[in-house]
MDTraj code that builds the backbone (N, CA, C; nanometers):
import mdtraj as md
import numpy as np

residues = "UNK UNK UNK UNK UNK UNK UNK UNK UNK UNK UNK UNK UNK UNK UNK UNK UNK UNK UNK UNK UNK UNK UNK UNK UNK UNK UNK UNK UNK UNK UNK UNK UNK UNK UNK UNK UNK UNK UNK UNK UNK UNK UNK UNK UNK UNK UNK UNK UNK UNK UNK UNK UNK UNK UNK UNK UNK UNK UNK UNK UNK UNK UNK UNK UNK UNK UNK UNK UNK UNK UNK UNK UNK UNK UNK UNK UNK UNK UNK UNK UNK UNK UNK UNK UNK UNK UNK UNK UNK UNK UNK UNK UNK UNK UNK UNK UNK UNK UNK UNK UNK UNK UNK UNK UNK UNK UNK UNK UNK UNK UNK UNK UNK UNK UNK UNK UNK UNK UNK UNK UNK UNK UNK UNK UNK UNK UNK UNK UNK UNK UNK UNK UNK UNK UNK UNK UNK UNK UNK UNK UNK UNK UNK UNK UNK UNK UNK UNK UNK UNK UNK UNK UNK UNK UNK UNK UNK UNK UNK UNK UNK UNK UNK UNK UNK UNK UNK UNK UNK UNK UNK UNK UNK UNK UNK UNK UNK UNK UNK UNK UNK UNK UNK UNK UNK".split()
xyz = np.array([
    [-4.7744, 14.3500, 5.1503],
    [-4.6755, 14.4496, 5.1846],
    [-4.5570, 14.3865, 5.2581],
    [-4.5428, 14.2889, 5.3190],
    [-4.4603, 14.2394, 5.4820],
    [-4.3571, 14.1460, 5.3184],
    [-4.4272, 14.1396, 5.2426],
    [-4.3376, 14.0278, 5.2134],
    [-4.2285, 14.1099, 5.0705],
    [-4.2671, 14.2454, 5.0604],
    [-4.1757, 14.2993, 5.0000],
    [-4.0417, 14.3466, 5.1288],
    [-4.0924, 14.3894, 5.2192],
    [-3.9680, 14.4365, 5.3560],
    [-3.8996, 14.3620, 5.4125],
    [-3.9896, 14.2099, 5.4415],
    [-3.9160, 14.0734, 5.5195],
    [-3.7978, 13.9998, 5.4229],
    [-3.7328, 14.1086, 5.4170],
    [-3.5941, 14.0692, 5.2993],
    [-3.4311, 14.0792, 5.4106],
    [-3.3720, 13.9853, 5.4084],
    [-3.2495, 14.0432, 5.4415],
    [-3.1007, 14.0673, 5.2874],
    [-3.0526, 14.1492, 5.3082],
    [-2.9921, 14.2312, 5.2178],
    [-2.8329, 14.2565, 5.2788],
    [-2.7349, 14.2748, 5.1886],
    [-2.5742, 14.2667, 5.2087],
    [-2.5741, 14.4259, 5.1662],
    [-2.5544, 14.4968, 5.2512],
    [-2.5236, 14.6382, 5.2229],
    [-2.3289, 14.6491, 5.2785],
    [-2.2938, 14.7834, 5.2154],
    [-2.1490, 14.8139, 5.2327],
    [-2.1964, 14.9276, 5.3474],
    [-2.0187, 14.8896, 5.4109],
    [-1.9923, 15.0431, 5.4406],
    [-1.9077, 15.1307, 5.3805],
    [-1.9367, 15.2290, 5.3467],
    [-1.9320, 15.3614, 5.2860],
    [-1.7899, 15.3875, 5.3241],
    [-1.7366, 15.3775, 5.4468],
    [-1.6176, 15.4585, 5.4468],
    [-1.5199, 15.2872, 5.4779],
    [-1.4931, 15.1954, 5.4765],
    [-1.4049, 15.0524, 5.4652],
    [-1.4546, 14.9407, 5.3298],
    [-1.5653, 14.9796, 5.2831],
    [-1.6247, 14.8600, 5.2426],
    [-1.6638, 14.7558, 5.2777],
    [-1.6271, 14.7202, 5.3916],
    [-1.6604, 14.6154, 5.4621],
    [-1.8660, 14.5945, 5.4063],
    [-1.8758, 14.4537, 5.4380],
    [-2.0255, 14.3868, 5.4109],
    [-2.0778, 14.4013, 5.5372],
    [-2.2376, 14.4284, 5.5331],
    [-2.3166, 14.4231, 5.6755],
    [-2.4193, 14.3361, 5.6218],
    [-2.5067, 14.3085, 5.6878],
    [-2.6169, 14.2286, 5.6910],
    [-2.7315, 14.3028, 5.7454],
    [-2.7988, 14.3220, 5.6208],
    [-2.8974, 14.4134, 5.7334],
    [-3.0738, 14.2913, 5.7279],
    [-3.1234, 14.2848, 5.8446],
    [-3.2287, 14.2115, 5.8435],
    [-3.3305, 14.2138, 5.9313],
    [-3.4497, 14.1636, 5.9131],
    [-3.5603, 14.2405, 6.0078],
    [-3.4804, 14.1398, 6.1488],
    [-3.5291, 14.1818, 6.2757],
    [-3.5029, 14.1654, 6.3704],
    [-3.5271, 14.0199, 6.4261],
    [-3.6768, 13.9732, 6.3607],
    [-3.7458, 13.8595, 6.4054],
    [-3.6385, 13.7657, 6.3979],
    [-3.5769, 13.7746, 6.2313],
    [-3.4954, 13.6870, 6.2204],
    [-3.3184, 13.6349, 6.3145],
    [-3.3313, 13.7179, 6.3866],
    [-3.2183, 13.7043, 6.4818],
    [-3.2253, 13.6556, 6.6303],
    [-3.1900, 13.5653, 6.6896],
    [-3.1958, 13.5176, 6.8134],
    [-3.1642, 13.6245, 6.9352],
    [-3.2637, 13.6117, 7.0152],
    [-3.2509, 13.6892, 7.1230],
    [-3.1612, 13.6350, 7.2495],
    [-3.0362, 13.6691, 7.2214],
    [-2.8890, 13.6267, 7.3155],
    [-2.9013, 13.6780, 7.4045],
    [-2.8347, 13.6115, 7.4876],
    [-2.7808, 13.7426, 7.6424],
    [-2.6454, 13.8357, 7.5169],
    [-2.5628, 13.8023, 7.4697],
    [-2.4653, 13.8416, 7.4076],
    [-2.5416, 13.9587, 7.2657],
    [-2.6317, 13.8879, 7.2420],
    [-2.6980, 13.9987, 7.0840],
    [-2.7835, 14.1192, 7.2355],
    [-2.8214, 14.0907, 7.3307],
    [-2.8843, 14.2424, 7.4230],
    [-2.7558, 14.3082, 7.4837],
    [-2.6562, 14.2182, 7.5142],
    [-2.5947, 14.3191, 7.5571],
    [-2.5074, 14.4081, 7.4610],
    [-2.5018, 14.3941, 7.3433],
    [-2.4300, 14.4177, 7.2219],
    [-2.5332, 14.5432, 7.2091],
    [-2.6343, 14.5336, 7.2033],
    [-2.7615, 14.6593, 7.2035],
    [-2.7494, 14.7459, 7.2991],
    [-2.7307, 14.6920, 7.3862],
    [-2.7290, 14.7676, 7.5108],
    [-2.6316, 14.8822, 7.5682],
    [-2.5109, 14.7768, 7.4939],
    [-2.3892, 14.8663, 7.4662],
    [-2.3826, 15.0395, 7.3673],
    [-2.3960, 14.9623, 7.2625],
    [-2.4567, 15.0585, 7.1518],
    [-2.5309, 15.1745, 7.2050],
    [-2.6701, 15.1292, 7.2996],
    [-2.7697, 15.2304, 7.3035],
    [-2.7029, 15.3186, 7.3990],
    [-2.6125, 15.2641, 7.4832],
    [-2.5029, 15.3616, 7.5859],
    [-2.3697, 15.4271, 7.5727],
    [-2.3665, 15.4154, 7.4149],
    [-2.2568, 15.4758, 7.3867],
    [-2.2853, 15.6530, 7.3711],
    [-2.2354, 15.7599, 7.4065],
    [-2.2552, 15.8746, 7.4249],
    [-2.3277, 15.9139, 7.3218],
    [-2.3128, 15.9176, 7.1700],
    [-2.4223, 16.0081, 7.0848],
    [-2.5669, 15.9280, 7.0666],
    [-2.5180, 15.8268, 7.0619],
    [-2.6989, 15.7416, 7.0741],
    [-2.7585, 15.7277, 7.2043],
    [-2.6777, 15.7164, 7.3097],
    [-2.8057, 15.7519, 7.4254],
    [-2.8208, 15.8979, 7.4424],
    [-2.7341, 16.0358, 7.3925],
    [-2.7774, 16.1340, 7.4059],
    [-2.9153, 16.1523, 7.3135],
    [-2.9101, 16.1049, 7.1686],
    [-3.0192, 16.1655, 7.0961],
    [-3.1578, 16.0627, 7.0951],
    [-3.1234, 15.9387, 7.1522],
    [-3.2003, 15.8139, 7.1455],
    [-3.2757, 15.7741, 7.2791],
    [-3.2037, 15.7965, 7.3695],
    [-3.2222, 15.7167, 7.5247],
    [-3.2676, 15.7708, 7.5884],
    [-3.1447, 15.8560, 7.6210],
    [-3.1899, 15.9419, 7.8094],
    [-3.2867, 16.0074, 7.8026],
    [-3.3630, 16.0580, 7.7323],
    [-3.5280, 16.0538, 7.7558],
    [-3.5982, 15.9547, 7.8516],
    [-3.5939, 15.8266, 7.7410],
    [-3.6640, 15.7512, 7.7611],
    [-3.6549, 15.6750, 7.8977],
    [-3.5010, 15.6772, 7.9495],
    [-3.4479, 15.6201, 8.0366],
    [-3.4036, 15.7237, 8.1421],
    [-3.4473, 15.7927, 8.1505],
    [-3.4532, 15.8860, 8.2602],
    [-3.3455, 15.9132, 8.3075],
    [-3.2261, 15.9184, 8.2145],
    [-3.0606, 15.9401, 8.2886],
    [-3.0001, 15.8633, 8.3431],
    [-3.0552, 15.6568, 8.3114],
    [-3.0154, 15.5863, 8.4048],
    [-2.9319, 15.5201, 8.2444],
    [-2.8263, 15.4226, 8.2843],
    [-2.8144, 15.3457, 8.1497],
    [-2.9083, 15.2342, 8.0756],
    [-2.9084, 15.2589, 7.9691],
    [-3.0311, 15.1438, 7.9062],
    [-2.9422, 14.9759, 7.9450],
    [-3.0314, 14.9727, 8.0014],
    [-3.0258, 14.8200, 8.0679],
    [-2.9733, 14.6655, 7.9913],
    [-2.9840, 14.6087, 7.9322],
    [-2.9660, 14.4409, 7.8899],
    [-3.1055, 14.3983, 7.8903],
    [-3.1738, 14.4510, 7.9777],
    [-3.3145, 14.3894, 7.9752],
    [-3.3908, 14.4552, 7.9259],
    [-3.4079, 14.5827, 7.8695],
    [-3.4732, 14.6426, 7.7978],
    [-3.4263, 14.6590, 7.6129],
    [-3.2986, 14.5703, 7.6326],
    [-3.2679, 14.4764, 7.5102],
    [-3.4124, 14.4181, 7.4419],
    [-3.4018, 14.3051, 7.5763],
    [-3.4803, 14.1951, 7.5350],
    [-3.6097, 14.2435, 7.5547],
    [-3.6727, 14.3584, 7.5801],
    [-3.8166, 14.4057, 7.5890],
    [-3.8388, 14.4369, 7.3974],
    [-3.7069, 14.5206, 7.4153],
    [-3.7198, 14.5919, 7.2544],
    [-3.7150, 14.4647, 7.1373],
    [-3.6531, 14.3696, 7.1362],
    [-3.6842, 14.2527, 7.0531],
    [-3.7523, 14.2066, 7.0489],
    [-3.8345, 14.1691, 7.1272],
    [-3.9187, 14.0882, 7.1760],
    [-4.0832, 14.2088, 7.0598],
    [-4.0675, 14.2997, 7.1518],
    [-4.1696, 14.4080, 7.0949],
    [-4.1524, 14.4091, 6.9076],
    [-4.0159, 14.4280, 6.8449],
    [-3.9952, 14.4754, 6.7423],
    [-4.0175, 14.3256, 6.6775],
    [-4.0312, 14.2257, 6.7283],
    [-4.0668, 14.0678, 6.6368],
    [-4.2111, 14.0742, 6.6136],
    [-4.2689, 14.0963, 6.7662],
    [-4.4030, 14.1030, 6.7228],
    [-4.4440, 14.2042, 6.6427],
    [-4.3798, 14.3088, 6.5875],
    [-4.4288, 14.3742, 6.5241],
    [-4.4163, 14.3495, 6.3987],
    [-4.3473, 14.2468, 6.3323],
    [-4.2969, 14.1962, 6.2235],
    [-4.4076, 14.1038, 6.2386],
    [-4.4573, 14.0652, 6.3005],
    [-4.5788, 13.9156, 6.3249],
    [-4.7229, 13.9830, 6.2886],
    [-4.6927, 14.0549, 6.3674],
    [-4.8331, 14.1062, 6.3569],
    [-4.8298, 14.2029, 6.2155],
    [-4.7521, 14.2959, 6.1386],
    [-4.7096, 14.3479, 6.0682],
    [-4.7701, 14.5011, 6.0794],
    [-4.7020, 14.5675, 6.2108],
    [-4.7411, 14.6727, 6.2292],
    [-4.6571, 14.7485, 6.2457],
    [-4.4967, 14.7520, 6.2543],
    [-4.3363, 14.8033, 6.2369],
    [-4.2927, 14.7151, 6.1912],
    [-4.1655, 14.8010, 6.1565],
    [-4.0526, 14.6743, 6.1267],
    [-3.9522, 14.7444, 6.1288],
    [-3.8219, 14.6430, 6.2493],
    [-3.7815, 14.7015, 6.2606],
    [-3.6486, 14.5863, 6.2287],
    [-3.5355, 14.6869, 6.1649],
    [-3.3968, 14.5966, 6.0922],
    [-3.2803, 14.5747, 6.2059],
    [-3.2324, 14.4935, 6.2064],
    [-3.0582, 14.5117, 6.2978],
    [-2.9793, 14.4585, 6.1567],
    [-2.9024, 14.5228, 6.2005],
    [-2.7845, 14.5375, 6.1215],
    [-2.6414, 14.4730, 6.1491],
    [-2.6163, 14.3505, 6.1062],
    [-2.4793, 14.3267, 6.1849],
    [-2.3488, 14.3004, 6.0799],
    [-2.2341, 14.2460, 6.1776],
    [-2.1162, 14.2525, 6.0671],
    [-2.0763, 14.1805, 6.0431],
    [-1.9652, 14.1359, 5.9724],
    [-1.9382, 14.0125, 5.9543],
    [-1.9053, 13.8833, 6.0255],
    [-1.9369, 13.9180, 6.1744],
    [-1.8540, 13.8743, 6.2274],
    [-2.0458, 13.8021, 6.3277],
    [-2.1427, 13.8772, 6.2435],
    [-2.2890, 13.8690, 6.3291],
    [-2.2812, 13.9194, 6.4717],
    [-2.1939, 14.0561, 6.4891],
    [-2.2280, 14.1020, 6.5869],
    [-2.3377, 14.2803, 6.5368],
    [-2.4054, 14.2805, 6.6314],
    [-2.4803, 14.4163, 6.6118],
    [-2.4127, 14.5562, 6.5898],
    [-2.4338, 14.6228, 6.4822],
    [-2.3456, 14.7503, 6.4421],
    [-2.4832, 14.8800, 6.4610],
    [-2.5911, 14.8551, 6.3698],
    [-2.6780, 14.9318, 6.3881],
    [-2.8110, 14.8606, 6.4095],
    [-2.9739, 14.9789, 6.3569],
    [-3.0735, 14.9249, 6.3762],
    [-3.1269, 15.0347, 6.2945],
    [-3.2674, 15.0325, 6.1965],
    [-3.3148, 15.0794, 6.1418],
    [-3.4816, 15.0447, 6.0947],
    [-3.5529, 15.1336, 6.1339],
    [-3.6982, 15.1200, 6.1181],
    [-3.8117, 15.1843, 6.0682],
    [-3.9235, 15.1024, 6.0524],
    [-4.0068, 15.1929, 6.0141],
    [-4.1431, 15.1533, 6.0825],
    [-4.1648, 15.2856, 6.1421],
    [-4.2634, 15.2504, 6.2808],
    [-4.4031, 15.1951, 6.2365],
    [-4.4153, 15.2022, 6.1645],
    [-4.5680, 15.1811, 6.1326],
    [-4.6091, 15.1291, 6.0449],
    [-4.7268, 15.0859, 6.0022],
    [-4.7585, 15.0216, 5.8425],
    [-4.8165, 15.1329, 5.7843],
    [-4.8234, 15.2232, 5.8124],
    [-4.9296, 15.3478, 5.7622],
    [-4.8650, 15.3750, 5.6033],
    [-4.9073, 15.2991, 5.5266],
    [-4.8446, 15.3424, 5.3649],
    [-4.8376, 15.4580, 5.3430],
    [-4.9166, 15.5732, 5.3811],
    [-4.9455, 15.7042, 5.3577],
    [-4.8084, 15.7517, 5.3989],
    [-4.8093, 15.7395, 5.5545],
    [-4.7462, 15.8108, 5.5978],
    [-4.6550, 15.7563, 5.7169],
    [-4.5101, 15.7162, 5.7389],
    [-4.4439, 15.6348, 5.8162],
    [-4.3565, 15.7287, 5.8643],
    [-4.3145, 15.7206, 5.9398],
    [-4.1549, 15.7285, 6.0482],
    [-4.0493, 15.6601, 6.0499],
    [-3.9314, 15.7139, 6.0291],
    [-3.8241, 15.6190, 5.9501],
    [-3.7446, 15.6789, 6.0955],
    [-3.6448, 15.5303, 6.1950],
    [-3.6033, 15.6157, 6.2572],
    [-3.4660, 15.5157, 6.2541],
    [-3.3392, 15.5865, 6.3026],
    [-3.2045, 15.4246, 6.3257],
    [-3.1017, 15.4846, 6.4114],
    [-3.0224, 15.4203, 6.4046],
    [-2.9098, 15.4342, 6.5500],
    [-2.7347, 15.3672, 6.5151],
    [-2.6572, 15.3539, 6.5215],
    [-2.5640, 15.3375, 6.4493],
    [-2.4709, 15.3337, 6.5756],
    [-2.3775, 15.2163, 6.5957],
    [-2.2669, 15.2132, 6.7129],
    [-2.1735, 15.3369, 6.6162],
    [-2.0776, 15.4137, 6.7133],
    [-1.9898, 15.4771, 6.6554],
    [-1.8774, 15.3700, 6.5968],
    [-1.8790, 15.2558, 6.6301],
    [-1.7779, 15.1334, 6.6090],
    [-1.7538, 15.0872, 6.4858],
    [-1.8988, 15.1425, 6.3927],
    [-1.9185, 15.0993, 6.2764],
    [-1.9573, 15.1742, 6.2003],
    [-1.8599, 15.3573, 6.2219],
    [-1.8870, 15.4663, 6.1285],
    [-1.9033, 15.3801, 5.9942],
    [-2.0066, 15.4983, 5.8792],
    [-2.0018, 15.4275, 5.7468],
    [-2.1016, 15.3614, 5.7283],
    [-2.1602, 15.3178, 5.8208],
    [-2.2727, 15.1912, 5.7488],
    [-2.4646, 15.2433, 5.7489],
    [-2.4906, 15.3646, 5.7906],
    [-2.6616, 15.4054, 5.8340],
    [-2.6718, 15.4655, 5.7220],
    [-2.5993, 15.5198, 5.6569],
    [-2.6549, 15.5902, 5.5423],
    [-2.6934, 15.5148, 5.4616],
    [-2.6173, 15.3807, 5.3980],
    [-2.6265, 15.2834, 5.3223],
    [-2.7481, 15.1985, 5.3594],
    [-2.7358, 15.1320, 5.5002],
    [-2.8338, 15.1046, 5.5532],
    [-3.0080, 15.1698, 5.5497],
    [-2.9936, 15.2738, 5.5990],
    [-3.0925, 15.3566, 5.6052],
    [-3.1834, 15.3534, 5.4080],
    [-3.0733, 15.3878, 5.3201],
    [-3.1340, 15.3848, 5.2149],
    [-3.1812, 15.2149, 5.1485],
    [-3.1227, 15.1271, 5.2094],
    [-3.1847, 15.0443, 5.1955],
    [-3.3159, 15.0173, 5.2137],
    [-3.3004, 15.0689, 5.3971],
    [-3.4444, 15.0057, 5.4093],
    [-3.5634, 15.1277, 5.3703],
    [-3.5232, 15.2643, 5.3172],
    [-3.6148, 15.3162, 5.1987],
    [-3.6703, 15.2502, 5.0832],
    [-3.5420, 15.1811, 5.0056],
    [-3.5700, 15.1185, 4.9148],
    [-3.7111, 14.9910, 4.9212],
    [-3.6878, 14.9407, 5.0023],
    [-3.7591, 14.7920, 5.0429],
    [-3.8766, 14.9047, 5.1089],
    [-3.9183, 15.0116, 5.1803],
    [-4.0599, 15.1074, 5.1981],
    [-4.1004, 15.1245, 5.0669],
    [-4.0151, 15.1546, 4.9590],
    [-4.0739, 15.2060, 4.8241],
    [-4.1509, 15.1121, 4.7402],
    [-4.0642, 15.0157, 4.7394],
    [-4.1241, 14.8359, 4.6954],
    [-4.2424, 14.8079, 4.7600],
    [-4.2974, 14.8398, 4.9006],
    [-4.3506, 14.7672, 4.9685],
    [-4.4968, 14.8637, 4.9357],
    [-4.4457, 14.9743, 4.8887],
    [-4.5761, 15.1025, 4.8540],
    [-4.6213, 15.2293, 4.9699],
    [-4.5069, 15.2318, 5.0704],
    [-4.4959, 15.3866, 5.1580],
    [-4.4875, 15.4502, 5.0652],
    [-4.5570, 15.5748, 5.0756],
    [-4.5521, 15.6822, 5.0126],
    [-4.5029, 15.8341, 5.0694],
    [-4.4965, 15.8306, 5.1956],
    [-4.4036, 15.9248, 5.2684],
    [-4.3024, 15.8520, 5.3579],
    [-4.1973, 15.9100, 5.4017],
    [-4.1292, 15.8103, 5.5028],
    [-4.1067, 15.9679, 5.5483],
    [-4.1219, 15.9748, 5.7035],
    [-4.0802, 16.0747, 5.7450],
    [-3.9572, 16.1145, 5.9204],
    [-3.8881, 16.1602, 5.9235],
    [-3.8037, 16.1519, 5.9952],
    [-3.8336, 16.3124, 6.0911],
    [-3.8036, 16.2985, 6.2592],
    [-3.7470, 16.4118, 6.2503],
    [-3.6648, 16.4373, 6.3983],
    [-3.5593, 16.5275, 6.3437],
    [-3.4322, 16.5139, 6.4127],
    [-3.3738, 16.6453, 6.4896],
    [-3.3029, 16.6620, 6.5821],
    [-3.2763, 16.7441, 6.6684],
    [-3.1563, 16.8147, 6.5934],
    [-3.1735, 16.9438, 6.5971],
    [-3.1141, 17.0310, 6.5024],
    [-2.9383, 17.0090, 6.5376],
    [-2.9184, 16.9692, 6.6515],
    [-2.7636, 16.9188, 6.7146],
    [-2.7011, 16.8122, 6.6667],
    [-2.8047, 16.7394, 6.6103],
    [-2.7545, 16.5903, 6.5953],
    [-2.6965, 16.6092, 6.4396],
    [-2.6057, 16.6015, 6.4410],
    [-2.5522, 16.6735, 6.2973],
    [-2.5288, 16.5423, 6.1846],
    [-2.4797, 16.3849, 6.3165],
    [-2.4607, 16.2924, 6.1735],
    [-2.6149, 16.2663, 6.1193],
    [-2.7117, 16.2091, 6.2034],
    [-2.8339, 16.2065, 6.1190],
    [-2.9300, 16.3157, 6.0610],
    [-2.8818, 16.4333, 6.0699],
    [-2.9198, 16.5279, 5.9653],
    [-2.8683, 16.5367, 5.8321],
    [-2.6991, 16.4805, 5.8377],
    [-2.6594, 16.4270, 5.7427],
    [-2.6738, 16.3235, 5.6530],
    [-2.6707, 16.2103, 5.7311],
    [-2.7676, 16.0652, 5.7391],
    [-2.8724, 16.1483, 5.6169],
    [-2.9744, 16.1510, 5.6958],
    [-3.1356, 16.1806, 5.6246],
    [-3.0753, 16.2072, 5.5137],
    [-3.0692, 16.3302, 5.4670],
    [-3.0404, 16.3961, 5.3273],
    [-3.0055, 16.3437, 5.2612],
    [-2.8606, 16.2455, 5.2905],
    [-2.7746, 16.1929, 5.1726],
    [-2.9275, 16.0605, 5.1619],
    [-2.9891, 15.9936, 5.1975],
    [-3.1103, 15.9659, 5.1492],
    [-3.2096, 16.0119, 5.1092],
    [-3.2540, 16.1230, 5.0938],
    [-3.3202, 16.1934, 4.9652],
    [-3.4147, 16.2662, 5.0118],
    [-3.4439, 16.2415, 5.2021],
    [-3.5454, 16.3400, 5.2706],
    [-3.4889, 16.4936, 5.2241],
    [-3.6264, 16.5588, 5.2671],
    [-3.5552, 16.6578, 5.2544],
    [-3.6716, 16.7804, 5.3443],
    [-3.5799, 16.9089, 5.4153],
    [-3.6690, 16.9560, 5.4938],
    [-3.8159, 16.9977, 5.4697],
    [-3.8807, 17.0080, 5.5572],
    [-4.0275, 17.0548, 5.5419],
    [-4.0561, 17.1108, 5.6515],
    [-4.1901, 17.2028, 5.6681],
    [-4.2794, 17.2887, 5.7357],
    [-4.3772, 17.1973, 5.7488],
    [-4.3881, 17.1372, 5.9111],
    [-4.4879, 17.0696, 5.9115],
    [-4.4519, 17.0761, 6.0993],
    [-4.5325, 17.0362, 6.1865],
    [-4.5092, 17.0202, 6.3302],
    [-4.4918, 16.8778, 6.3631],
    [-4.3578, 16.9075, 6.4115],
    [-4.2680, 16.7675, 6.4594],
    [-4.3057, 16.7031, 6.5411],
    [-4.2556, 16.5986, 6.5760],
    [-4.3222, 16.4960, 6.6895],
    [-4.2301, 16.5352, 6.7902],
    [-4.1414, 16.5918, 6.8019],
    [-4.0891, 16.6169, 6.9347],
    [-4.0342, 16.7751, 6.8606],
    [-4.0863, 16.8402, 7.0357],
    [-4.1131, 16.9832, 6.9979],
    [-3.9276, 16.9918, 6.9836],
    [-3.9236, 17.1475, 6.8904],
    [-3.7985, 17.1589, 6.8874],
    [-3.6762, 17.1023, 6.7409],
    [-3.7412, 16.9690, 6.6987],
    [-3.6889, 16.8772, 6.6534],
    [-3.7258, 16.9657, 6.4979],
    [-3.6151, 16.9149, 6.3620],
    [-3.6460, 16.9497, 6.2312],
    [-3.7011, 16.8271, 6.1506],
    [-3.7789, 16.8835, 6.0401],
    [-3.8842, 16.7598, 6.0333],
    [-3.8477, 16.7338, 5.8436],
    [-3.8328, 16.6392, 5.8307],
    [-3.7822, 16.5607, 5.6944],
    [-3.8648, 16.5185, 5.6730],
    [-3.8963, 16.4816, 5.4950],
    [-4.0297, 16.3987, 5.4381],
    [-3.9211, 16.3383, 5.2732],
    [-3.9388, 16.1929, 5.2613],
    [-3.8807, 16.1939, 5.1422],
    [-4.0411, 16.0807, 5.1011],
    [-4.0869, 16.1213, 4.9962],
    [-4.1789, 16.0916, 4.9162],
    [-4.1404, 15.9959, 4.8037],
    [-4.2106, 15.9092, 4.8236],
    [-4.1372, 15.7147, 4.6872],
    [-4.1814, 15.8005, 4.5791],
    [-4.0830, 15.7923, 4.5178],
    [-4.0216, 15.8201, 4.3376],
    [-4.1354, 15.7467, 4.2854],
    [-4.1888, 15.8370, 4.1994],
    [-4.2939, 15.8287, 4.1040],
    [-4.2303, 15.7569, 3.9854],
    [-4.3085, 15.6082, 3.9659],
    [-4.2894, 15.5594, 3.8474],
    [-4.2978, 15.5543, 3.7151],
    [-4.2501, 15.5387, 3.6679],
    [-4.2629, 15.5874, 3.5199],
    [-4.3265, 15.4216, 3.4681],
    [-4.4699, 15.4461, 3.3794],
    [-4.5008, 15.3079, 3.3358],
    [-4.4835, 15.3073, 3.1635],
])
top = md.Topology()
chain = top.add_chain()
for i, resn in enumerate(residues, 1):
    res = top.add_residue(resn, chain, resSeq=i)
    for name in ("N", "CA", "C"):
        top.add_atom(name, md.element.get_by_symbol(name[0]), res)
traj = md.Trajectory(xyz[None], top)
């Protein structure tokens, strides 16, 4: 399975064209400059509203919880139990991040985050790293998102989830399921 996902891939953005790089995480050096580039990102107003301040209790996500989250998201590529993508630009600085929490073929969690710096690029992204779940043999990828958050409700869809009746992982939240396209042999 690890060795259909452990791909890095040249995706566009959607609204410049510009090229990104999207690639599992392991493969990228853990900088003071690549955490604080994350760090930035995770504190920019719509991603620490729908992403963070939970987790971070209303404080800003740190530089060092950069390097916790890399560190965590390699080994999980090692061990092959997530995997999780960064996304950068041409320039190899960090634009987004995109994942899939689990190895559970059945049934996964697709989740990502996107600097506003680099409108254009998660949708593309995002369906990538569907594509490379479908290859790899997930058979659900499932998302679910806070009825406010309007770009990744958008996001999702234009990738092929689509709503469902099922109880969300965070109460409140709307719950997406896009199911790998049945092959034709």
């Amino acid at each position: 399975m690890i060795e259909h996902l452990k791909k890095q891939l040249v995706i566009e953005n959607a609204l410049t064209g510009a090229e990104y790089r999207l690639q599992p995480i392991s493969d990228i050096q853990s900088t003071p400059e690549v955490c604080c580039q994350i760090a930035a990102i995770c504190n920019e107003a719509l991603v620490y509203r729908w992403c963070f301040q939970s987790l971070c209790k209303g404080d800003p996500y740190p530089p060092e919880m950069a390097v916790d989250w890399i560190a965590s998201a390699s080994e999980g590529w090692r061990l092959g139990t997530h995997f999780v993508y960064i996304i950068t630009d041409a320039y190899g600085e960090v634009a987004a991040a995109c994942d899939i929490k689990s190895a559970h073929l059945d049934r996964a969690e697709m989740g990502y985050w996107s600097s506003a710096s680099h409108r254009g690029i998660m949708t593309n992204a995002a369906r990538a790293v569907t594509h490379l779940a479908d290859t790899a043999g997930f058979q659900v990828l499932y998302a679910d998102i806070h009825p406010g958050n309007h770009r990744s409700l958008a996001c999702i869809q234009r990738c092929g989830f689509s709503k469902v009746e099922r109880e969300a992982t965070i109460v409140g939240h709307l719950t997406f399921d896009r199911h790998r396209p049945q092959r034709e042999d």
